[in-house]
C-alpha positions as CSV (number, residue, x, y, z in Angstrom):
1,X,90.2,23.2,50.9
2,X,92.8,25.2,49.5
3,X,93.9,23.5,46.4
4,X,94.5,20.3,45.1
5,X,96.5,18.3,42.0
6,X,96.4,15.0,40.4
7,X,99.5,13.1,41.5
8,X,99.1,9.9,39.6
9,X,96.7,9.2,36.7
10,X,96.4,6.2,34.3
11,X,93.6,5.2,32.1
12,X,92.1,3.5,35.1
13,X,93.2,5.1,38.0
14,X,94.0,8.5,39.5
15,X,95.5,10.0,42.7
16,X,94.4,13.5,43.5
17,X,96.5,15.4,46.5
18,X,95.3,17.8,48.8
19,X,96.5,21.3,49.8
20,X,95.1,22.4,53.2
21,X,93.6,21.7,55.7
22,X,89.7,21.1,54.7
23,X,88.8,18.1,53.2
24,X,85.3,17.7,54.3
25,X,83.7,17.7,50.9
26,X,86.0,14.6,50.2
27,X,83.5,12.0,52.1
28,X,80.5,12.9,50.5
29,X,82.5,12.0,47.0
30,X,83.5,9.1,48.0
31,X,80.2,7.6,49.2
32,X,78.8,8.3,45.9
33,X,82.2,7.2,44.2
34,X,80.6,3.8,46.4
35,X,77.6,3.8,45.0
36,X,79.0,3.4,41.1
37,X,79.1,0.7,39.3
38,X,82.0,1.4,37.7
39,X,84.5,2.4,40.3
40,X,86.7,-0.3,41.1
41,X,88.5,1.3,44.5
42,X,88.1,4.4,46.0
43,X,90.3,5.3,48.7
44,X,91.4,8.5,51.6
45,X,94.7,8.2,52.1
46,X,96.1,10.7,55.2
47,X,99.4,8.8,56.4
48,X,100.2,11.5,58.5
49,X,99.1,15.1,58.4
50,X,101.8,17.3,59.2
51,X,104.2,14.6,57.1
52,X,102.1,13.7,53.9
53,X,99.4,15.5,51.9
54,X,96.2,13.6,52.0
55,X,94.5,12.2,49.2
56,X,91.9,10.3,47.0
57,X,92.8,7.2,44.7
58,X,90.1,5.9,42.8
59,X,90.0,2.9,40.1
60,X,87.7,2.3,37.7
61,X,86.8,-0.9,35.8
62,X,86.0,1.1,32.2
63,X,85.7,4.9,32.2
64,X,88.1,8.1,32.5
65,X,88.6,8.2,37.2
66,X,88.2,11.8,36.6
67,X,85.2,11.8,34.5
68,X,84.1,9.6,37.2
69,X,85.2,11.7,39.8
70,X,83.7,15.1,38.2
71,X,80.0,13.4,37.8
72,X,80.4,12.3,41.5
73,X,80.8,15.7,42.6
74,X,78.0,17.3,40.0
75,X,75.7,14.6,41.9
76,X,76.9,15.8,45.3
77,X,76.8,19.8,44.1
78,X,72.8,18.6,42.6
79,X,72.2,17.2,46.2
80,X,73.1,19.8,48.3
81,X,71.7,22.8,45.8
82,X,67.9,21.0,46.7
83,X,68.8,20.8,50.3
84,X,68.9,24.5,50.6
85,X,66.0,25.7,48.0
């Protein structure tokens, strides 16, 4: 993944864009986006790749999306480290 932004954020909700072409690390956060309580909606969104950047809206009910979104991918990061100790 070469880069990526946050398009649109409220206190609820964010929508994070991607630049590139790799977005493979994007499904493991969202199945563990899935598994919180607190997230609301969590959603790819890839209308059309040579048109649109994709990207990932989440919702939450209470807490900061990206908050949410960083301790999703520290849980992923934790995950994988064990994997390959």
């Amino acid at each position: 993944m070469d880069s990526f932004y946050i398009a649109e954020k409220t206190d609820k909700s964010v929508k994070i864009m991607f630049k590139g072409t790799d977005t493979t690390l994007v499904n493991p956060i969202m199945d563990e986006l899935d598994r919180d309580s607190d997230v609301k909606i969590v959603r790819y969104i890839n209308t059309h790749p040579e048109l649109n950047e994709p990207a990932l809206y989440v919702e939450t009910i209470e807490n900061d999306p990206v908050e949410v979104i960083a301790a999703a991918a520290d849980r992923v990061s934790e995950y994988f480290s064990k994997i390959n100790q």
